[in-house]
N, C-alpha and C positions, 0 to 999 in steps of 0.2 A: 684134686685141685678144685677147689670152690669159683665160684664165679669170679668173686671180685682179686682173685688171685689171676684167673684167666685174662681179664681185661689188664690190669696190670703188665702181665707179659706180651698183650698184644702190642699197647700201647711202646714197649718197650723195645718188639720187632721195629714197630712202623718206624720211630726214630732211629735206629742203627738202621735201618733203609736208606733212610732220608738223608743220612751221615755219610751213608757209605754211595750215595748214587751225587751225592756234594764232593765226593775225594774226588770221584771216578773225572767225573766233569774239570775238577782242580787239576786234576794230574794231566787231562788232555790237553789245557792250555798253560800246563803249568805257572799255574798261580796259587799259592796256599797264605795261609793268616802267619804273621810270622810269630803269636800265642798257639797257632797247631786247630785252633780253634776251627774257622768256616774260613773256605779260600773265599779270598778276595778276586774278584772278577777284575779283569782289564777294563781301565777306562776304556779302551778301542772298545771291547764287543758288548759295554752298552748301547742297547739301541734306542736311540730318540724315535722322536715323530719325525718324520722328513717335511719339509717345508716345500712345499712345490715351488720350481723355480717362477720366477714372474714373466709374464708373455711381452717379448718385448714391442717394444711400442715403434709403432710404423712412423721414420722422421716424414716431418711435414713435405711437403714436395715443396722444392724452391722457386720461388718466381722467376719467371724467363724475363731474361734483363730488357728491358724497351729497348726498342728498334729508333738510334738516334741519326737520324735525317741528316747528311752533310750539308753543313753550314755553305751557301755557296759563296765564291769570290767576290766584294763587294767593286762594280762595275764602275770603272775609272770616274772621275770626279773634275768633269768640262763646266765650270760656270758658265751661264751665258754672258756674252758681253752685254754689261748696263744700257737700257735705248740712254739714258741723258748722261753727256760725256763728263758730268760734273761728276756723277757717280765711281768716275775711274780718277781713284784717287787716296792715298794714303797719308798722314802728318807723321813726317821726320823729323825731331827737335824744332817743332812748332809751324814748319812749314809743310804743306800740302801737295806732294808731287804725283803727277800723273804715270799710272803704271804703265804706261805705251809712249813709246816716242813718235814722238809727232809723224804723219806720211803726208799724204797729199795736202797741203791747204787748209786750215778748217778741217782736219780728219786724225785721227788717230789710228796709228798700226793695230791689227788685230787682236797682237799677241805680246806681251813683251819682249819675247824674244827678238820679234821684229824690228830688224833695221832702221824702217822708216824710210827715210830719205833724209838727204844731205840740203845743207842750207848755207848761201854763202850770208857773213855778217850783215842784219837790215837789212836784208833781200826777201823776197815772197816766193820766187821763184827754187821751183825742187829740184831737184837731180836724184838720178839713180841712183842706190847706194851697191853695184855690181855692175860688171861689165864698161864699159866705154863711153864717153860724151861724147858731143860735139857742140859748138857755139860756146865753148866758155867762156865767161865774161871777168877775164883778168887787170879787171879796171877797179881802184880802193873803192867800198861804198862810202857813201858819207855819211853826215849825223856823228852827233855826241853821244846818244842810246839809240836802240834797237826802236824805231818808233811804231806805234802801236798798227798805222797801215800797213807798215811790212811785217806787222807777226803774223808767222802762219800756224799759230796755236787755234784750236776751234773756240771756237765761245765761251765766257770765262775761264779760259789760263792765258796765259803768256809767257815768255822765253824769259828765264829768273835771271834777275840781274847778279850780281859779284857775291854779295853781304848772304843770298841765300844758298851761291855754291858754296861757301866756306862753312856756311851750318851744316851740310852735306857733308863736309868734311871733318867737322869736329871730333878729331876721335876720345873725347873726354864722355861725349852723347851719344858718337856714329860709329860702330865695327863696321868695318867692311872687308868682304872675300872675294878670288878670284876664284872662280865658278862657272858650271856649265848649267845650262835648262835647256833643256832638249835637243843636246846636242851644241847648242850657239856659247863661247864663252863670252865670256863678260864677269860684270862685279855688283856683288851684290851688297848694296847698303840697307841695314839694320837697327832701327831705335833700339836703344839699347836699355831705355825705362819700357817701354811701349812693347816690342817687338814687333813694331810694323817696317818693311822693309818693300824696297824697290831693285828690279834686278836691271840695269843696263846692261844691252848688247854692244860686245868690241867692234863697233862696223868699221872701223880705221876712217880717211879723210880723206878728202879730193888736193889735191895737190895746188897751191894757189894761181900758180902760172898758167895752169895747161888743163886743170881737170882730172888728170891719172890720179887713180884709186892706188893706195898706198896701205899697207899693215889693216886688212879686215878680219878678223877674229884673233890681231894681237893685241891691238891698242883700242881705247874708245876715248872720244873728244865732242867735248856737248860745251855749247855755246852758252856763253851768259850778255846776257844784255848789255855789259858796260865795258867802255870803251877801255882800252890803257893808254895809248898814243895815238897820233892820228891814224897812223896804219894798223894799226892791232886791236883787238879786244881781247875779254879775259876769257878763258875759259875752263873749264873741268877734264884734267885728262889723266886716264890711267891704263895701269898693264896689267900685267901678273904677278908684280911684284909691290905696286907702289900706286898710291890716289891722292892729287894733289891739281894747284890750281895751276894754269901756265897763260902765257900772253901768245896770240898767233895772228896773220897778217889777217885783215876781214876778208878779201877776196875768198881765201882759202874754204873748202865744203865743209861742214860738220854737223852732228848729227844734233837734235833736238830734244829735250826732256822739259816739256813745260811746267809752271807751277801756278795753282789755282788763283784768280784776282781777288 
């Protein structure tokens, strides 16, 4: 055997080697060419590069929610009373009424709620508007109006004549409700372009003969200036049900709601 015969047949092992260590391999995982040729490997047991998995990333830490301060209860809401009485005063279809009925003389009630004091027709002289008199003076007064020495409105107002209870009353201008404030009922009148309103206390009335107190937180009766007959004048009175003008003897007590000069 000459050399290049040699090499030839080696070359010719190494291939049937390589053939036969390629079956050996096919046959383990059985997979072969289906020419007979070179098995075909399994897509599974190629091996890729592995891709390192990626480090995961630390979530941000979350802001701690602020710390929200309770809001405190906002502390009840007392106007002071105005020093200048002109001040205590609101326009009702064009007229200006004082939000306190009249008390002592020259004085206004504190509070709206407040009763005030009782007034007989043209008289200057108060009465309690609770508990009992004595001395009542069951004699008519006289006069055609309410004259300006015996109003006991304080300095500019005076006790409203007829023409401005009935604006009070117009209910085309005036809503009016039967209502509590603090407890005390009464009625409350409302502009109805404006929204300003005044709340009268039900004090009920002195009885014309004798003085006894009569219906106090059912009825209210507030005096107007002008006369209707000789015994009577007009005045404003209402319930719980109803607000309307009526005529009653002057001796009789009733309560005050003045309107600005």
């Amino acid at each position: 055997m000459n050399i290049k015969q040699k090499s030839k047949d080696m070359k010719q092992n190494l291939r049937t080697t390589i053939l036969l260590a390629a079956f050996i391999a096919a046959a383990s995982v059985g997979g072969y060419a289906q020419d007979g040729t070179l098995p075909v490997i399994p897509p599974a047991l190629k091996q890729t590069p592995s891709t390192p998995a990626p480090k995961p990333v630390k979530p941000a830490a979350k802001p701690k929610p602020a710390q929200v301060q309770p809001t405190p209860a906002p502390a009840p809401y007392n106007p002071p009373a105005p020093a200048n009485p002109s001040e205590r005063g609101v326009v009702i279809n064009g007229v200006k009424w004082a939000t306190c009925n009249v008390a002592a003389p020259g004085a206004f009630a504190n509070k709206p709620e407040d009763a005030g004091k009782f007034y007989q027709w043209n008289r200057k002289k108060a009465w309690a508007t609770t508990g009992n008199v004595t001395g009542w003076d069951s004699s008519t007064p006289t006069g055609t109006s309410w004259e300006k020495a015996n109003d006991p409105s304080p300095a500019g107002w005076r006790v409203p004549d007829f023409d401005e209870i009935k604006k009070l009353l117009d209910a085309n201008r005036v809503s009016s409700i039967w209502t509590t404030l603090n407890g005390v009922n009464g009625r409350k009148f409302t502009d109805k372009t404006t929204g300003n309103s005044i709340f009268l206390p039900a004090a009920g009335r002195r009885y014309y003969s004798d003085g006894a107190l009569y219906y106090a937180g059912t009825y209210g009766n507030y005096w107007s200036s002008t006369q209707s007959i000789s015994d009577d004048a007009y005045y404003l009175g209402f319930g719980s049900g109803y607000a309307d003008w009526y005529y009653y003897y002057r001796d009789g007590g009733f309560t005050v709601r003045s309107v600005a000069e």
